[in-house]
N, C-alpha and C positions, 0 to 999 in steps of 0.2 A: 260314442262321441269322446269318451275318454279315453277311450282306447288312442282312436287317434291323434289325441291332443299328447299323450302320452309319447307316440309313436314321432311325432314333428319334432319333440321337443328334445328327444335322443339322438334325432340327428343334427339337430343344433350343435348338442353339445359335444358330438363327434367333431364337427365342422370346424371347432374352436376350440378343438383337443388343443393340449400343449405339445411343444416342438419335442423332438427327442432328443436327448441328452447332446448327440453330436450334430445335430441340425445348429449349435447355436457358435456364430464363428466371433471369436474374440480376435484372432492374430490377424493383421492388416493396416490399412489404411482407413483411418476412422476422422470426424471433424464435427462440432460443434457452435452452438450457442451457449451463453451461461449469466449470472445473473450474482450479482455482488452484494454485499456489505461487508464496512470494514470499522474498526476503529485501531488507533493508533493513540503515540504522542510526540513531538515534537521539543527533544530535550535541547533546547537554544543555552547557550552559554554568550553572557555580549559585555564586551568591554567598552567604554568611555576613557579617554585618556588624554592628553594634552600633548600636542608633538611640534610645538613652538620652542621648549627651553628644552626637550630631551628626559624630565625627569620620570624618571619610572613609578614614582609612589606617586602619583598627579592622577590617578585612573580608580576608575568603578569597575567591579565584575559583579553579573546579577545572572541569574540560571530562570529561566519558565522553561515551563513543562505543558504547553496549549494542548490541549484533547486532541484529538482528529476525531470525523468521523464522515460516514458518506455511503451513497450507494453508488455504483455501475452497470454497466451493462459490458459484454464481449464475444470476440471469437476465439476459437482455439480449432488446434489442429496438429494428428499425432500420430503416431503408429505404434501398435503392440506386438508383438513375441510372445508365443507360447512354447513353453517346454515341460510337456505332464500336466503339471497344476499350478506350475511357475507362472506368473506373468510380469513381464520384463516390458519399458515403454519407453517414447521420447515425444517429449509434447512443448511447443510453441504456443503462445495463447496473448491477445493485447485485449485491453479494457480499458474502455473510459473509466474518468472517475471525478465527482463531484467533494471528495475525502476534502474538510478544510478544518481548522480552529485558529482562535486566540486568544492572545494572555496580554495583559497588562498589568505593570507594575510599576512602583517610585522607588528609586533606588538613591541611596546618599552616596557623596563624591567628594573624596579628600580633599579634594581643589577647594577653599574654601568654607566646605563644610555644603556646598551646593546639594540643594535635590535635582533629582534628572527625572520624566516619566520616559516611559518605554515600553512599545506597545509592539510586540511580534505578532506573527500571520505568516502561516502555512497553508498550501493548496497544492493537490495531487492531481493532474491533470489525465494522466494516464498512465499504465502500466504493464511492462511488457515482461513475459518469464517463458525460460527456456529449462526444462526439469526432466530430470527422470524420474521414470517411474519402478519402483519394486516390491511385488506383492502376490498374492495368490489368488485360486480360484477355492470359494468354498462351498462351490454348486455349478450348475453347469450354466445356471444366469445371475451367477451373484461375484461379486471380487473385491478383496479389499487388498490397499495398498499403501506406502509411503509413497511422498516427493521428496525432490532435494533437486535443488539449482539456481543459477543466478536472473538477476530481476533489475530491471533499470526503467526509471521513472523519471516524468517530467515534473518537477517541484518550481512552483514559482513561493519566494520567502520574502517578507517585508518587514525592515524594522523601522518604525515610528518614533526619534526619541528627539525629546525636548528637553535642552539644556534649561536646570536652574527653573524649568517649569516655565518656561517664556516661550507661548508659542512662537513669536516675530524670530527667535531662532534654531527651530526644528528645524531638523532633517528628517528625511527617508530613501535613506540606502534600502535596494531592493536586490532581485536576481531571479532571473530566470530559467532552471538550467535541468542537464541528467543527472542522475544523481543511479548510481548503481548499487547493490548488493547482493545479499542470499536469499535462498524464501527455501525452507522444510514446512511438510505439513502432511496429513493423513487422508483418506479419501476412498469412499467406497459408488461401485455402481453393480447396479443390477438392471440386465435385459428384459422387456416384456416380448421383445422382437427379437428373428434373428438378426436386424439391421437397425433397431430404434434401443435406447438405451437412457437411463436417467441416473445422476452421478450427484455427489453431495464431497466437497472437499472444505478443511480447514487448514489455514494455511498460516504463517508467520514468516514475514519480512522484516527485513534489516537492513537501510541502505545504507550504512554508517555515517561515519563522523565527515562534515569540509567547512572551510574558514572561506568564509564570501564574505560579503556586503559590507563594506567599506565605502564609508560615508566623513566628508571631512566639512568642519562649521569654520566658522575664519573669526567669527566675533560670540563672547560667550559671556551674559552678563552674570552678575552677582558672586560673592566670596571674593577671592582675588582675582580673579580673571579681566582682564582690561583688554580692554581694545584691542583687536591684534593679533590676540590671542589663538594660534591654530590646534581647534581639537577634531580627535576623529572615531571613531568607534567601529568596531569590526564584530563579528557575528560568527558563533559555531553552531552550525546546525545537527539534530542528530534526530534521523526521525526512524521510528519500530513503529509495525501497525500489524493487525491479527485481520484475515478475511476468512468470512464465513459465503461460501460460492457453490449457488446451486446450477446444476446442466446438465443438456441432452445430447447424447452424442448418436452421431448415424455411419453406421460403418461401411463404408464405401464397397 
């Protein structure tokens, strides 16, 4: 009986031997799911100013720095080159993304000595990257690599601010828009198949600096401000975020 329990079980494990070294194809037409987290921050730079008399010292500058943070979900879809042990790629990939934070802060304003609150909000809606790839093979199912390439996202950005601390005359300048950048990042995968494959990437983006949300108030009390009075405030957004993104790729 043991014999042939012994006997079934060798040919099992013949069965589900491993592929041989050149059975495993990396160069081609490969495509994916994958699976996100991210954090980021969101370095807002926001001006308050008076643009009824012209003067230039009549203005607030306040900087937050809101967290981001968030998971997703996505597809990607790529192709690889081989040459020896080199491996060379080009990969396209979009993600949802639930990434958001905010900050709140009271800032003081020369205009009479006035406080202001001010409350910014960031939100990543999705995210699209177009990268190469360069990196090696350190086994016949294993590879690791860099990325490097550009990345453009949908950010919607809200600023909240109350002159003199009166709600009856808040604003909220908003915006909805793309916002683009780079993203580098490192990434390894390894084959259990010659067609099924699981990959782990970390990644950093950068969509730089832009001047939106422009918001203007017509009446502004407290300090000197009277009646009449037209202020407005404007918004520098600057948002960096780090994704840590797990996925499976099947190689067509």
């Amino acid at each position: 009986m043991k014999i042939y329990s012994s006997m079934i079980l060798m040919a099992l494990l013949l069965t589900v031997s491993p592929l041989k070294a050149e059975e495993y194809q990396w160069q081609g037409l490969y495509g994916g799911i994958h699976l996100n987290q991210s954090w980021g921050v969101n370095q807002d730079k926001i001006r308050g100013y008076e643009i009824s008399d012209g003067d230039p010292t009549s203005q607030v500058w306040t900087t937050d720095s809101p967290n981001l943070s968030g998971s997703g979900v996505g597809l990607h879809l790529g192709y690889h080159w081989i040459h020896h042990q080199c491996l060379m790629g080009l990969e396209a990939s979009f993600s949802s993304s639930d990434q958001n934070g905010h900050e709140a802060t009271v800032a003081g304003n020369s205009v009479g000595g006035a406080r202001n609150a001010i409350n910014t909000s960031a939100r990543i809606h999705y995210d699209t990257k177009l990268l190469a790839k360069f990196g090696t093979l350190i086994s016949p199912q294993h590879s690791i690599y860099a990325l490097a390439g550009l990345s453009a996202a949908q950010v919607k950005t809200k600023f909240d601010y109350t002159p003199s601390l009166n709600a009856a005359y808040e604003t909220h300048p908003s915006s909805n828009d793309t916002e683009t950048g780079w993203t580098i990042g490192l990434g390894t995968e390894y084959k259990f198949t010659d067609k099924l494959s699981l990959r782990a990437e970390a990644l950093y983006t950068d969509l730089g600096k832009s001047k939106r949300l422009q918001g203007k108030e017509t009446l502004v009390p407290g300090g000197t401000a009277t009646p009449g009075d037209a202020y407005a405030i404007n918004g520098q957004v600057d948002l960096k975020y780090s994704t840590l993104q797990l996925g499976i790729n099947y190689q067509f």
